[in-house]
C-alpha positions in Angstrom: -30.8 14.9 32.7 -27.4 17.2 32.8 -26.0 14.2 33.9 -26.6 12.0 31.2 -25.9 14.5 28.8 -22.5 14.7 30.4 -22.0 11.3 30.3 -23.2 10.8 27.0 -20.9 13.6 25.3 -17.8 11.8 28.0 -18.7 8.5 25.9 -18.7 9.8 22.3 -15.2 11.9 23.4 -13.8 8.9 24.8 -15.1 6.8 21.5 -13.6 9.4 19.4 -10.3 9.4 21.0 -9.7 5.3 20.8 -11.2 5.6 17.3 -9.0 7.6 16.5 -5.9 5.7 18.0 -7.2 2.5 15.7 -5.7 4.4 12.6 -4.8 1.8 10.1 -1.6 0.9 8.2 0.1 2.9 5.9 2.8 2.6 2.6 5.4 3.9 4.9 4.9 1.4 7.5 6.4 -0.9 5.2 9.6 1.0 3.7 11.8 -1.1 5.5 10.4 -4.0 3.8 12.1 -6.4 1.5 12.3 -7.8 -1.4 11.7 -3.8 -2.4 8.9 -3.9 -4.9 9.0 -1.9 -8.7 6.1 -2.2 -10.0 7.5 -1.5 -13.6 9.5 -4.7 -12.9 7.4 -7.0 -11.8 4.2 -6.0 -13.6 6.4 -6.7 -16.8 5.4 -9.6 -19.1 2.9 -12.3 -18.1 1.3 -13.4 -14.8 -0.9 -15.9 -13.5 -3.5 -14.8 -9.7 -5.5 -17.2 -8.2 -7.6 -16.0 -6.3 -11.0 -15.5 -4.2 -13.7 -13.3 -2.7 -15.5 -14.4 0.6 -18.2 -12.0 1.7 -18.9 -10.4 5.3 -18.9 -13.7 7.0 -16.1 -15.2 5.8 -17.7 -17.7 3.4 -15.6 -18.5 0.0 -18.4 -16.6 -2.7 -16.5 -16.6 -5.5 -13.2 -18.1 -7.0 -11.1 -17.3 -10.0 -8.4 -17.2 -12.2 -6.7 -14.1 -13.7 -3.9 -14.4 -17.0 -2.0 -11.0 -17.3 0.0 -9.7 -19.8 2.0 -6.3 -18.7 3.7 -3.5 -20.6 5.2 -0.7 -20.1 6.8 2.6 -22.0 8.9 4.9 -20.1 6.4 5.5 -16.7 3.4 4.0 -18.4 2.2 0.4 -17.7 -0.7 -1.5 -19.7 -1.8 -4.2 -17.1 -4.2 -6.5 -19.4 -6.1 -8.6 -17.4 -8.1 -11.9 -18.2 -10.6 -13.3 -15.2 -12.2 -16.8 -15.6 -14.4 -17.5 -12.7 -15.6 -21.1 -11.4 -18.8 -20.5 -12.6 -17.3 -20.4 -16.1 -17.9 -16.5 -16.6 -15.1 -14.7 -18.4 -13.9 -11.2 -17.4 -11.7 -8.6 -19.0 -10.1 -5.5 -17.5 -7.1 -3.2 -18.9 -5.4 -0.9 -16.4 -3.4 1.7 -17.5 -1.1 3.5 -15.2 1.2 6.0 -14.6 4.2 6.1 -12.2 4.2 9.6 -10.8 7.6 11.1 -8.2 7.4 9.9 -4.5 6.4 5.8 -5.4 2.7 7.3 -6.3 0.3 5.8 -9.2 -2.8 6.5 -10.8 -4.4 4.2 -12.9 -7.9 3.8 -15.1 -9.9 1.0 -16.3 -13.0 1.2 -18.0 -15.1 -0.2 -15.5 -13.1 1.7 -12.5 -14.8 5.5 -11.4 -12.7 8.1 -12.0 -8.7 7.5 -11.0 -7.1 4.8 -8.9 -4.5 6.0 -6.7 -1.4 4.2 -5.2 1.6 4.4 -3.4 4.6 2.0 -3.4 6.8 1.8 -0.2 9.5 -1.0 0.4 7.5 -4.9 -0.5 4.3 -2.8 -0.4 1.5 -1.7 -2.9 -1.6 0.4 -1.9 -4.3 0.9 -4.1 -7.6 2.8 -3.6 -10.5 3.0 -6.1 -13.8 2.5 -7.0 -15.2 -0.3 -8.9 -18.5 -0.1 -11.2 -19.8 -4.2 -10.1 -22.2 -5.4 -11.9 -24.5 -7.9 -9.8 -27.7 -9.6 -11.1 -28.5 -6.6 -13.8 -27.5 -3.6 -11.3 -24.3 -2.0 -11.4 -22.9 -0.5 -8.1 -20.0 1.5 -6.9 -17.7 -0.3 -4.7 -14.2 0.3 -2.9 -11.3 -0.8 -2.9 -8.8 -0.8 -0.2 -6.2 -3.1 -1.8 -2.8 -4.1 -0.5 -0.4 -5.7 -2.2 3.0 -7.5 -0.9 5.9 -9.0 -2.7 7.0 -11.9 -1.1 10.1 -12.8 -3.8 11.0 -12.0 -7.5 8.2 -14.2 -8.3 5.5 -14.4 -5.7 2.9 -11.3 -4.4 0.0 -11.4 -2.2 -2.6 -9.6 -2.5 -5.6 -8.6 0.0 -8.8 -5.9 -0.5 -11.4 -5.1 0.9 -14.5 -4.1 -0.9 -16.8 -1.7 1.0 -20.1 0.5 0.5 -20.9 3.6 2.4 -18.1 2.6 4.5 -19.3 -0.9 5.0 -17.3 -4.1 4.6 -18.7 -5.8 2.0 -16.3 -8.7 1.8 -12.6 -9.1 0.5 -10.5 -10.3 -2.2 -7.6 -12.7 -2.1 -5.0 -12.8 -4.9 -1.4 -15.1 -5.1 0.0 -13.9 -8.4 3.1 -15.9 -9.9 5.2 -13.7 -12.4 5.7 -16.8 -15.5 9.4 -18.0 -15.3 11.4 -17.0 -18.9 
């Protein structure tokens, strides 16, 4: 019995310590990046995303089109966003944030909990909230881990992934294209 106890706890130490070495990415790990990304810049005028949600599995859910129009005064940005989905639903969410010292954001919408926080660090965006969904007459609070890169004065990707209770629920893909003029 001491024996598997002693294994058990040499497992769960040997868990923790590879676990731990798993760490994910951070802002900072892209600092080097370039084109270097201002989000005052290029969340300024209008925008086009397509994008899509697959759940768990991988499997395409959900696709969809977002039209953007983005202002700003001094370190405050209005980021009004239109969603048509393919299923012919229509969307709207208004972001409002606020450029804080160091590349740090927050940022509210009316169907976000709370504050959204991010940090900008060379190409790189990360954004963390939660998101009130509403699915079939529930709503539920969902996660947000969401990177963003800029890929040119024109072009940013965008990847999130949506999670419950620390459980991947699925993940978003975005392309948005900053309109020419």
């Amino acid at each position: 019995m001491k024996r598997r106890l002693t294994l058990a706890l040499a497992a769960t130490a040997l868990a923790a310590v590879v676990l731990g070495g798993c760490a994910g990415p951070t802002p900072a790990d892209y600092a080097a990046e370039t084109p270097v990304l201002d989000l005052k810049t290029y969340f300024n005028g209008d925008l086009v995303a397509h994008g899509l949600f697959t759940d768990r599995s991988g499997k395409v859910v959900r696709r969809f089109t977002v039209v953007m129009v983005c202002t700003w005064s001094g370190n405050e940005g209005v980021l009004d966003e239109d969603f048509t989905y393919s299923d012919g639903e229509k969307q709207r969410r208004v972001w409002r944030l606020k450029k804080r010292p160091d590349g740090h954001y927050t940022g509210t919408a009316d169907d976000v909990k709370g504050e959204a926080q991010g940090q900008v660090a060379g190409n790189t965006f990360r954004w963390g909230y939660t998101l009130n969904l509403p699915v079939d007459g529930k709503v539920y609070e969902v996660q947000f881990d969401d990177w963003m890169y800029l890929m040119d004065d024109r072009v940013m990707l965008n990847k999130a992934v949506m999670s419950k209770f620390g459980f991947k629920l699925g993940e978003v893909t975005l392309s948005f294209v900053k309109r020419a003029g």
